[in-house]
C-alpha positions in Angstrom: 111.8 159.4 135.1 108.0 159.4 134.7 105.6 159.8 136.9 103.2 156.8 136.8 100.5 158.3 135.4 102.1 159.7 133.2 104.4 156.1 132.1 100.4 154.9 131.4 99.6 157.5 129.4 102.7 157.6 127.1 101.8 153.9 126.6 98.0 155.1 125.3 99.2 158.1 123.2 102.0 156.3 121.2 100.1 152.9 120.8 96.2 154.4 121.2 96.6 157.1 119.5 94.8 159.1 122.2 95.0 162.8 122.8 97.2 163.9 125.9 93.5 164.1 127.8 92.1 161.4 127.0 95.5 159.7 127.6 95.6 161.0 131.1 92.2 160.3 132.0 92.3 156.4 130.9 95.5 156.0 132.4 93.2 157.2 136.0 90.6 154.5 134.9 93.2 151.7 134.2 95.0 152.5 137.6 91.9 152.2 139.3 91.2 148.6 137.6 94.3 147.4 138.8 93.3 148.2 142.6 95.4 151.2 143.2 93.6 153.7 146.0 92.9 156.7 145.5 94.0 156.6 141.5 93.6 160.5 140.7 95.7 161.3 143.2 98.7 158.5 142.5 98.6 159.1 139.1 101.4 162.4 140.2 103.5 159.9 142.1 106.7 159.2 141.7 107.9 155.4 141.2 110.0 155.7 143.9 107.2 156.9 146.2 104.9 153.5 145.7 105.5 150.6 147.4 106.8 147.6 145.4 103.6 146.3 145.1 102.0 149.1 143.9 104.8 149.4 141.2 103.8 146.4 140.3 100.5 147.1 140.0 101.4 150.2 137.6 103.4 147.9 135.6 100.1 145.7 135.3 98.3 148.8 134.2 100.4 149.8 131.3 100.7 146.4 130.1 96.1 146.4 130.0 96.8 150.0 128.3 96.8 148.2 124.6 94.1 145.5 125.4 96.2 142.6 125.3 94.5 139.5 124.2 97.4 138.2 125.8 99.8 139.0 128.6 102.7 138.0 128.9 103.9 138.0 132.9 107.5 137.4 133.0 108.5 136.9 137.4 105.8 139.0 138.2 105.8 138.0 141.6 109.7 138.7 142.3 111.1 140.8 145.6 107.7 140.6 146.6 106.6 139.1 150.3 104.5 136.2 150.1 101.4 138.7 151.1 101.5 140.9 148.2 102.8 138.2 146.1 99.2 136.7 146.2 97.4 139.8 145.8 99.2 140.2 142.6 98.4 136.9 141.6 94.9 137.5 142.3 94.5 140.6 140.5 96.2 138.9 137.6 93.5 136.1 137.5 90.5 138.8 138.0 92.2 140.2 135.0 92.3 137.4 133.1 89.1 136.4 133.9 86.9 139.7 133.5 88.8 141.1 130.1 88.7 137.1 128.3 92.4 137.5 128.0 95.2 134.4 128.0 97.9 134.6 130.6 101.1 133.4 130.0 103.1 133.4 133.2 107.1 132.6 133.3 108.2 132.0 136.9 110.6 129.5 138.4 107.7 129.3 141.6 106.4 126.2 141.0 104.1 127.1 144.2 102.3 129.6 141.9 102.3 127.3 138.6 100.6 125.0 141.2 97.7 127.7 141.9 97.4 129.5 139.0 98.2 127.7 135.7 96.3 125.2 133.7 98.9 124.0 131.6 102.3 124.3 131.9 106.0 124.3 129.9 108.5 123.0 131.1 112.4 124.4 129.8 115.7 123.5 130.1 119.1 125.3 128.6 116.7 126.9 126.0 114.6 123.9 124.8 110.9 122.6 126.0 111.3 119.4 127.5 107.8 118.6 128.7 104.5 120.2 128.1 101.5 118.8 130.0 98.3 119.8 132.5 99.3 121.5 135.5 97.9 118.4 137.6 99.0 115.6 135.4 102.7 117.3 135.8 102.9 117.7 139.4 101.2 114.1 139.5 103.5 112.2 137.4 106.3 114.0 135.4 108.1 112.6 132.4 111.2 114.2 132.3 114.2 113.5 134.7 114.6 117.7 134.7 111.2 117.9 136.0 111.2 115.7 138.8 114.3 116.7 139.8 112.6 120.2 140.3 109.5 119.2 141.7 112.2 117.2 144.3 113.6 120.6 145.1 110.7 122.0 146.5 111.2 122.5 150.2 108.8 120.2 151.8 108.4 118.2 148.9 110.4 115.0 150.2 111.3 114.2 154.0 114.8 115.1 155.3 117.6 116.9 153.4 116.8 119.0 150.4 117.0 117.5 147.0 119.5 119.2 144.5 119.9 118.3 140.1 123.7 117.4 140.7 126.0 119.6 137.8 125.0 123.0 136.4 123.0 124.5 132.7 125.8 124.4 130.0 126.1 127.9 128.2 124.2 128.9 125.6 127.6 128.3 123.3 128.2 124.8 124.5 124.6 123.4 124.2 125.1 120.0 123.4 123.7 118.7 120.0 122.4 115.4 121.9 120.0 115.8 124.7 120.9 119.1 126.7 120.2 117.6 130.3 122.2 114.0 129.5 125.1 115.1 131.7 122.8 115.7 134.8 120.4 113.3 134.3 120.5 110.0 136.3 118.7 108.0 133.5 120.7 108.8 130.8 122.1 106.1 128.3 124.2 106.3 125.4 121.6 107.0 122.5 120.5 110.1 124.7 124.3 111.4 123.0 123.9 110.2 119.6 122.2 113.3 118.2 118.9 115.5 119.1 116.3 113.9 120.6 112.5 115.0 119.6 109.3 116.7 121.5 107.5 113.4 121.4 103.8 114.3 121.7 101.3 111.2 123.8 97.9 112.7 123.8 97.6 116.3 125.8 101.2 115.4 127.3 105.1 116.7 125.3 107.6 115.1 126.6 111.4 115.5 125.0 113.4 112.0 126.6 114.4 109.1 125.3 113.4 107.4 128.5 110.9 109.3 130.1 109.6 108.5 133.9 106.3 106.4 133.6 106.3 105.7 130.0 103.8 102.1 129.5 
């Protein structure tokens, strides 16, 4: 185990090509960037001695270490309280913001792809089945799978919570037909005649043989 300024550093002297100085000195700066107090002195921390935010805060860091034009944040949000949660989130969008970088965020919290996303993808057992603008999504989704997810947000329909019926097939039994035709209350018999295609309907994807809305 590393200490964290040192896990930064490693990061700029394999991939920067940085001397071990200069490595450790950058790795200071990019701690401080990331709104970690105090970043001289936690650079000799231990992971376990930072709370999880500000782990995930030095995870942040060495990701900036190799001045991504993208970053890629896969959960970053998870076994975090809803406080820290949004700090993260809103360090990730200064981020973003200040270095000109895309973000492309994977989360199953459709409460932050609400409040932080501009477009989003939409998958299911391995395959995109809609693509669209964050607000035309929540707004009106095409794809049985993504209603029945925006249904299953707590508070998002009166009384009992709503539940997709059935479970994700394994990766060895995909179907060849549509991979949601099993669980999907619109389903008809040419969704199992064979693969069904990313149909593209101006700035909208939508993979369905019937999708919700369609004219």
């Amino acid at each position: 185990v590393l200490r964290v300024g040192e896990q930064v550093a490693e990061r700029l002297r394999v991939h920067g090509g940085l001397g071990r100085r200069q490595a450790a000195a950058r790795a200071v700066e990019l701690l401080a960037e990331v709104g970690i107090p105090a970043p001289a002195e936690r650079a000799h921390a231990w992971p376990h001695e930072l709370s999880g935010g500000m782990r995930q805060r030095v995870v942040i860091a060495i990701a900036l270490a190799g001045s991504p034009r993208l970053l890629i944040a896969d959960e970053p949000t998870t076994a975090l309280d809803v406080t820290i949660q949004a700090q993260i989130m809103r360090l990730i969008d200064r981020l973003r913001r200040a270095r000109g970088m895309a973000v492309l965020l994977i989360t199953h919290d459709l409460g932050l792809v609400a409040q932080h996303v501009d477009r989003v993808v939409v998958m299911y057992a391995g395959q995109v089945v809609e693509q669209a603008p964050v607000q035309a999504l929540f707004a009106q989704p095409r794809h049985p799978y993504t209603r029945g997810l925006l249904a299953a947000v707590p508070g998002a329909t009166p009384g009992r919570l709503m539940a997709i019926p059935g479970a994700v097939p394994p990766p060895a039994a995909f179907p060849a037909h549509c991979r949601f035709a099993d669980r999907c209350p619109v389903a008809a018999e040419a969704c199992r005649r064979g693969p069904v295609p990313l149909s593209q309907d101006g700035d909208r994807a939508v993979r369905c043989l019937h999708p919700l809305g369609a004219p």
